[in-house]
C-alpha positions in Angstrom: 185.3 189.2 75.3 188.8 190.7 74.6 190.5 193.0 77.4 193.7 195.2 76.6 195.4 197.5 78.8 196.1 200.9 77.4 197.7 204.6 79.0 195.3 206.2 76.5 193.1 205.1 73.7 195.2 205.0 70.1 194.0 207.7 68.0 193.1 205.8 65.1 191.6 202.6 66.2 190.7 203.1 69.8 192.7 199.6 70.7 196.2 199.1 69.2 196.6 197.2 66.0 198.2 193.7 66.9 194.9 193.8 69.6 192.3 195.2 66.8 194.2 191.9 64.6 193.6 189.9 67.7 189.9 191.1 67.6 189.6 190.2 64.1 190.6 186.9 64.3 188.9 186.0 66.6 186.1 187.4 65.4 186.8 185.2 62.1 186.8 182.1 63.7 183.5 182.8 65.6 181.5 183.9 62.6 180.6 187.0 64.5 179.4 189.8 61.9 179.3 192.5 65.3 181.8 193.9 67.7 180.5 195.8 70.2 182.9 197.9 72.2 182.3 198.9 75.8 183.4 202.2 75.5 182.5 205.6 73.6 184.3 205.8 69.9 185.0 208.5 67.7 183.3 208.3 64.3 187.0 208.6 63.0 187.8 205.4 65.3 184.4 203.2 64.8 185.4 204.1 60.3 188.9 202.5 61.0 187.6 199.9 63.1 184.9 198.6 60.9 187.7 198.5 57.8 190.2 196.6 59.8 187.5 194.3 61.2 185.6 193.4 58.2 182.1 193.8 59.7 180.0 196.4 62.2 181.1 198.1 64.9 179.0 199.7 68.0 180.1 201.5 70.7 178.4 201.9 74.2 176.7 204.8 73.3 175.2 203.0 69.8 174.1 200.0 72.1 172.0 201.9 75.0 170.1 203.6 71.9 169.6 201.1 70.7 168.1 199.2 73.7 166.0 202.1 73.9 165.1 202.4 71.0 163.6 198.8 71.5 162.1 199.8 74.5 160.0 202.8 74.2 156.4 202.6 74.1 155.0 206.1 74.6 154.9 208.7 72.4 157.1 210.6 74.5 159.4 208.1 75.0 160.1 207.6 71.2 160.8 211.4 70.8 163.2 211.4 73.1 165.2 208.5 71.9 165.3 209.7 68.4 166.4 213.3 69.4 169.4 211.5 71.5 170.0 208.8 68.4 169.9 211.9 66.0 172.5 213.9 67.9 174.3 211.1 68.3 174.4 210.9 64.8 175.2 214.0 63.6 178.3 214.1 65.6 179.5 211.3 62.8 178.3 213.0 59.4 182.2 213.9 58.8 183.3 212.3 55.7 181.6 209.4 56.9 180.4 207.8 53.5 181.8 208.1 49.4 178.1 209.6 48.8 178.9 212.4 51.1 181.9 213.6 49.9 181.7 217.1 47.9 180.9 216.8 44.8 183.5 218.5 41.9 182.3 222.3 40.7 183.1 224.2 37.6 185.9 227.3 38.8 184.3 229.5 41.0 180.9 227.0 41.5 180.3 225.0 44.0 178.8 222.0 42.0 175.1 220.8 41.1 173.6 222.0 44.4 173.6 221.0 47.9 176.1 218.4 48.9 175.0 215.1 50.2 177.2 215.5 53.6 175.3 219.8 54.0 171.5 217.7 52.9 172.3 215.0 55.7 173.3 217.2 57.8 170.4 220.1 57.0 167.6 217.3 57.5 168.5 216.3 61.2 168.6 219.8 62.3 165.4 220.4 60.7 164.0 217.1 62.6 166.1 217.9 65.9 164.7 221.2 66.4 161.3 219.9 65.5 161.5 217.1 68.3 162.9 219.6 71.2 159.9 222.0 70.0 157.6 218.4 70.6 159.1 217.6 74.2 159.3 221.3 75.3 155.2 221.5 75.1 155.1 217.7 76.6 157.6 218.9 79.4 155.3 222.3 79.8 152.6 219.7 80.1 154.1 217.7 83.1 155.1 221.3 84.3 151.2 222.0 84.7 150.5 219.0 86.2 152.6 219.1 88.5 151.8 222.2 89.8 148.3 220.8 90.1 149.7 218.2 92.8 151.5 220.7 94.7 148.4 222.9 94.9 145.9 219.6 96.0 148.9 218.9 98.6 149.8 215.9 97.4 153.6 214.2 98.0 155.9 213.5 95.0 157.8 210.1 95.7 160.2 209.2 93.2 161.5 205.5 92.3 165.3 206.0 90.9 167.9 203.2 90.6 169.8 201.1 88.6 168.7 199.3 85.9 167.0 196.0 86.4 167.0 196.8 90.1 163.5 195.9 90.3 162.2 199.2 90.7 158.5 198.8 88.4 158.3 195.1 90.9 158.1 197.4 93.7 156.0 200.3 91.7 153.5 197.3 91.0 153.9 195.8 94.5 153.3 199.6 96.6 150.8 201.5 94.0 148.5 197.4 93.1 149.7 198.7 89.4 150.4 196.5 86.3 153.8 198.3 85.6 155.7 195.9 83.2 158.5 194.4 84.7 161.5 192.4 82.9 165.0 190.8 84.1 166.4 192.9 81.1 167.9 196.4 80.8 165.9 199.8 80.2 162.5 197.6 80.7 161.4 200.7 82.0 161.5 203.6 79.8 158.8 205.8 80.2 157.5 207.2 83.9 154.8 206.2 85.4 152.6 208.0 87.8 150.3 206.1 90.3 148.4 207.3 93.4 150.2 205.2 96.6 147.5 204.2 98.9 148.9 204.6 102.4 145.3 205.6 105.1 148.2 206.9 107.7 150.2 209.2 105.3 149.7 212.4 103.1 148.2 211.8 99.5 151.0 210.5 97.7 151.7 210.1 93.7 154.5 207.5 93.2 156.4 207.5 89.9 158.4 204.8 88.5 161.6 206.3 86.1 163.8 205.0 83.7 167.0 203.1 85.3 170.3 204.7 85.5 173.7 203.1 83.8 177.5 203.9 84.3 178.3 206.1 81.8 174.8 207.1 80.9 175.4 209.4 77.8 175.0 212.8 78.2 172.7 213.0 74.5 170.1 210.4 76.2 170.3 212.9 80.0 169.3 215.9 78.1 166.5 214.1 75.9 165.4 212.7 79.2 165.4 215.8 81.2 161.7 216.3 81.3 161.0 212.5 82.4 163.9 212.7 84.9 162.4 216.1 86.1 160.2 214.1 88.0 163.0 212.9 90.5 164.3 216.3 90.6 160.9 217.9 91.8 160.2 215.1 94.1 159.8 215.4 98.0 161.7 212.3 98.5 163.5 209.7 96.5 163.6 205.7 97.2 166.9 205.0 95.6 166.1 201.1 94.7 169.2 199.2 94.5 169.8 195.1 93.7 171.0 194.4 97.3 172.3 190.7 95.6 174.7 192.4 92.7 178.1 192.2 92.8 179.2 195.4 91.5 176.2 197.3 94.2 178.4 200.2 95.4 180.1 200.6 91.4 176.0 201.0 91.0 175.0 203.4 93.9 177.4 205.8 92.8 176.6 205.9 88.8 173.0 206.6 90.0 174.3 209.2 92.4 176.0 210.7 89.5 173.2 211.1 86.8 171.1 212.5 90.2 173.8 215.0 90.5 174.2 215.6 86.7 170.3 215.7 86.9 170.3 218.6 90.0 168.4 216.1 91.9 171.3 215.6 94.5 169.6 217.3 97.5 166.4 215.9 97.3 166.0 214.1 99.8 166.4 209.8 99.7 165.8 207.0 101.3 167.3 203.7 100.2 166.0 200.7 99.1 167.6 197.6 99.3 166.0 194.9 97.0 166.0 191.3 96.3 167.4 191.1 100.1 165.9 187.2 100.1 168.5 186.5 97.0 171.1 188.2 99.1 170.7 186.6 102.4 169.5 190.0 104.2 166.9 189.9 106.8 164.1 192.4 105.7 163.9 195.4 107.8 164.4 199.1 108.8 167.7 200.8 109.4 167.8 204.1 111.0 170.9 206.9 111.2 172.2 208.3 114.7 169.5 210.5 114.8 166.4 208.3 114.3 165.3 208.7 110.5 165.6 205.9 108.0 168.2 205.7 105.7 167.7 202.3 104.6 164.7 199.7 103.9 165.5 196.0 103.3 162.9 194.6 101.4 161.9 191.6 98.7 159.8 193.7 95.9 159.0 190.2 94.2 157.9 188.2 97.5 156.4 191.3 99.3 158.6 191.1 102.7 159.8 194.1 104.2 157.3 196.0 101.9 154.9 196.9 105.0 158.3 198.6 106.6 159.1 200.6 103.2 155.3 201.6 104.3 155.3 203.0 107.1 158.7 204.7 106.7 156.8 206.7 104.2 153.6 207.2 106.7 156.7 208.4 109.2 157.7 211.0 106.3 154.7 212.2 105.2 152.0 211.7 108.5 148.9 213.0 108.0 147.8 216.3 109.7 145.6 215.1 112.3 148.4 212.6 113.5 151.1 215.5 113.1 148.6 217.6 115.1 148.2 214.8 117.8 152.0 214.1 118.2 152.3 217.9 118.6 
């Protein structure tokens, strides 16, 4: 790892050049054929950088696709990586390669035909437009059956988080679910919908989404929208967050920003601290000045301080004849 402080990000090569020759030697005498920076790069910048460098260079934004491009398993979910990977993409077809350069014309013509650069270009927004067309009837989809819940009465609960903050542990743990679960990022991609069995609540549907990151690109938020539109039309949110990280509150607040970049900011939440027996927390219930929740301490992978994340939600969403008895 090479660090470099900076007022702003040189122009040409992101880094300045005795650091980018810093880079390169080092990367020399590890044998390394990939640099992966940790921040977004210009197509102009990532083309300099892979001259100077002698090998590949991927920004952030390249890496999380590519994670998730890994990761996707459902139809859905493979649409809506490509559409973020393809206009991702076609923010770099700018005199990217020799083949796409314009090719030499008689006076007054324009050459043999289509450029290389206008046919690259021309095929992604043919294949763009046809993978929003896709997830608009697969969002209209999860628009209808949606509906369908709020007619039959039934409560939308929403797992949101961090990634690899054990949210689909607890999905499997509350709903008796096989949801896959991974110590790696984005081992969630596509949402899952299970009915919660809870005999002293509403019916509730609980949904497992894909984990947030800092910095989350705003390509992958829009091809998302209709999977993250299930924590914007929930009744309440469980914000599930690694209660043993170091960099917890850095995390809380990059989720809190995709939820607000989302429009899912006043749902209402309730939060979830996990993994409390790997950070020394006693499992239990935290309540505000007024009485109601705000936090759960809990163990998704050992199962204590689950039965408290219960019955918080049998306290949110009681059933009628109990509401009518309390009344």
């Amino acid at each position: 790892m090479v660090t470099a402080r900076r007022a702003k990000p040189d122009a040409a090569l992101f880094a300045g050049r005795g650091k980018v020759a810093e880079i390169a030697a080092r990367r020399q005498a590890a044998g390394a054929d990939l640099v992966i920076f940790d921040h977004d790069l210009s197509g102009v910048q990532q083309r300099n950088l892979e001259r100077a460098l002698g090998c590949r260079v991927v920004d952030r934004i390249a890496l999380i696709l590519d994670i998730f491009a890994q990761r996707a398993q459902s139809a859905e979910g493979k649409l809506q990586v490509e559409l973020a990977q393809l206009e991702h993409l076609s923010t770099r077809l700018v005199r990217g390669w020799t083949h796409l350069e314009r090719q030499k014309g008689g006076i007054g013509l324009r050459g043999p035909g289509e450029t290389q650069l206008e046919s690259d270009r021309r095929l992604i927004a043919n294949r763009v437009k046809l993978l929003k067309e896709r997830l608009s009837d697969l969002a209209r989809q999860r628009d209808t059956q949606r509906r369908a819940r709020r007619r039959a009465e039934v409560r939308n609960v929403a797992l949101v988080g961090y990634t690899n903050a054990g949210k689909s542990t607890l999905f499997s743990r509350l709903t008796g679910a096989r949801a896959y679960a991974a110590d790696k990022l984005f081992a969630t991609l596509d949402t899952t919908l299970r009915r919660l069995p809870l005999e002293e609540a509403e019916p509730i549907v609980l949904s497992d989404t894909v984990g947030f990151i800092r910095d989350l690109p705003h390509d992958l938020v829009a091809a998302f929208r209709a999977t993250l539109r299930e924590a914007v039309d929930a009744d309440l949110l469980l914000h599930v967050v690694d209660a043993s990280h170091a960099n917890r509150p850095e995390q809380t607040a990059a989720v809190d920003a995709v939820l607000s970049e989302i429009g899912a900011e006043n749902v209402p939440c309730v939060l979830v601290l996990n993994k409390c027996d790997v950070a020394g927390l006693a499992p239990g219930v935290e309540r505000d000045e007024y009485g109601k929740i705000r936090a759960v301490r809990l163990s998704a992978l050992t199962g204590e301080g689950v039965r408290g994340l219960r019955g918080a939600l049998a306290e949110r969403f009681p059933r009628r004849e109990a509401r009518a008895a309390t009344a």
